[in-house]
KOLPAVO-8390 format. One line per field, with one value per residue (C-alpha): residue number from 1; residue in one letter; chain; y, x negated, z negated. Coordinates in steps of 0.25 Angstrom, whole numbers, plus 5000, padded with zeros to 4 digits. Example, Ala and Ser with C-alpha at 12.3 -4.5 7.8 and 13.67 -1.06 7.14 Angstrom:
BEGIN
n = 1, 2 .
res = a, s .
chain = A, A .
py = 4982, 4996 .
px = 4951, 4945 .
pz = 4969, 4971 .
// end
This chain:
BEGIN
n = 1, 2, 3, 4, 5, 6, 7, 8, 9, 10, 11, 12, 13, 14, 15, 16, 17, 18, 19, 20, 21, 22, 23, 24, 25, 26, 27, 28, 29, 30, 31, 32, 33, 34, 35, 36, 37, 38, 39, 40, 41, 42, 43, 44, 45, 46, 47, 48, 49, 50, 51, 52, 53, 54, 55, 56, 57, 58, 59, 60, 61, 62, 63, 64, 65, 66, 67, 68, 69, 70, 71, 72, 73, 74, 75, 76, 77, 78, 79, 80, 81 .
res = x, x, x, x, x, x, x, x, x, x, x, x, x, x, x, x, x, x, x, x, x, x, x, x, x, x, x, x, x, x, x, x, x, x, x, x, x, x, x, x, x, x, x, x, x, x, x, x, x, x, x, x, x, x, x, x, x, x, x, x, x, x, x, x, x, x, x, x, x, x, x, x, x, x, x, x, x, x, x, x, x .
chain = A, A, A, A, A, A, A, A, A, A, A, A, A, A, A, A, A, A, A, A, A, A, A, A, A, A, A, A, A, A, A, A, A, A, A, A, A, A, A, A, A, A, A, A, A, A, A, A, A, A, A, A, A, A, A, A, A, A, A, A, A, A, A, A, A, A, A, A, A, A, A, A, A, A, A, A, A, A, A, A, A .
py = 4949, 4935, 4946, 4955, 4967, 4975, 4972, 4979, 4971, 4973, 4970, 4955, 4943, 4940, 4951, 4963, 4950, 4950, 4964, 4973, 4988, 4996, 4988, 4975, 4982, 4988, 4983, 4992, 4990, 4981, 4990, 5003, 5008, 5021, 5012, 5004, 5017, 5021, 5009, 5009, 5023, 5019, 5008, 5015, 5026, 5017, 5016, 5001, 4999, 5001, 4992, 4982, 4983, 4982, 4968, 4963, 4966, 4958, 4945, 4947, 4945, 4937, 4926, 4927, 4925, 4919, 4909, 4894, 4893, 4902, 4896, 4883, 4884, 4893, 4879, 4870, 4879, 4870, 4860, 4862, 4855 .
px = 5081, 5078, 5077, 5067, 5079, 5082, 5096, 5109, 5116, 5125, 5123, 5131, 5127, 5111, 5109, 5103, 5092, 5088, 5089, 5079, 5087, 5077, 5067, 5072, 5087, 5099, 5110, 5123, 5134, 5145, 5155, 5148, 5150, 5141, 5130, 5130, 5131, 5118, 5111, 5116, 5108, 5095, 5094, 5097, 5087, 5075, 5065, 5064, 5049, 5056, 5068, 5059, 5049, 5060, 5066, 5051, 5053, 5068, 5061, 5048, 5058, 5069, 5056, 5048, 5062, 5072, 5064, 5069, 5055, 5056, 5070, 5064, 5054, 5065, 5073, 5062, 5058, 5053, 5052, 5043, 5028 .
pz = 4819, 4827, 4839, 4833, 4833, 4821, 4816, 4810, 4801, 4790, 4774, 4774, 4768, 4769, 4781, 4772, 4767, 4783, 4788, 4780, 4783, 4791, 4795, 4801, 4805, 4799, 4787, 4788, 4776, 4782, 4785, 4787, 4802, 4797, 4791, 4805, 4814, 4806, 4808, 4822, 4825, 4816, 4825, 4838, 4834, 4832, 4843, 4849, 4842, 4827, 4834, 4836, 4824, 4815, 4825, 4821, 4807, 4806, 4813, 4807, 4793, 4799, 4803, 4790, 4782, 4790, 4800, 4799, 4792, 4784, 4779, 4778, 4770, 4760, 4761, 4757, 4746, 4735, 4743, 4753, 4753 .
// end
């Protein structure tokens, strides 16, 4: 997502909060060869403008809720002036 490129990721831990299935990249089951394969063709079928459309939706999101900013001023929270 740092890269602007669509991802395909599996649904562990806190990655299904980062990848919005569809529009920024792909979740699979851990696990599930068949799920993968699928994603594996969706992704490979796209045309390189929706490729990159979708990359600039991931960062776009990754920036606005991920950015060491963005994280910061999370931390300070209450705190902040």
């Amino acid at each position: 997502m740092a890269l602007r490129r669509p991802v395909l990721a599996t649904c562990v831990a806190g990655i299904p909060a980062l990848v919005q299935h569809g529009e920024d990249g792909w979740l699979c089951a851990p696990g599930d060869v068949d799920a993968l394969a699928a994603a594996l063709e969706d992704l490979l079928s796209r045309p390189a403008a929706e490729l990159q459309a979708m990359g600039e939706v991931g960062h776009a999101g990754m920036i606005e809720r991920h950015s060491v900013d963005a994280s910061a001023a999370r931390l300070a929270g209450p705190f902040a002036a």
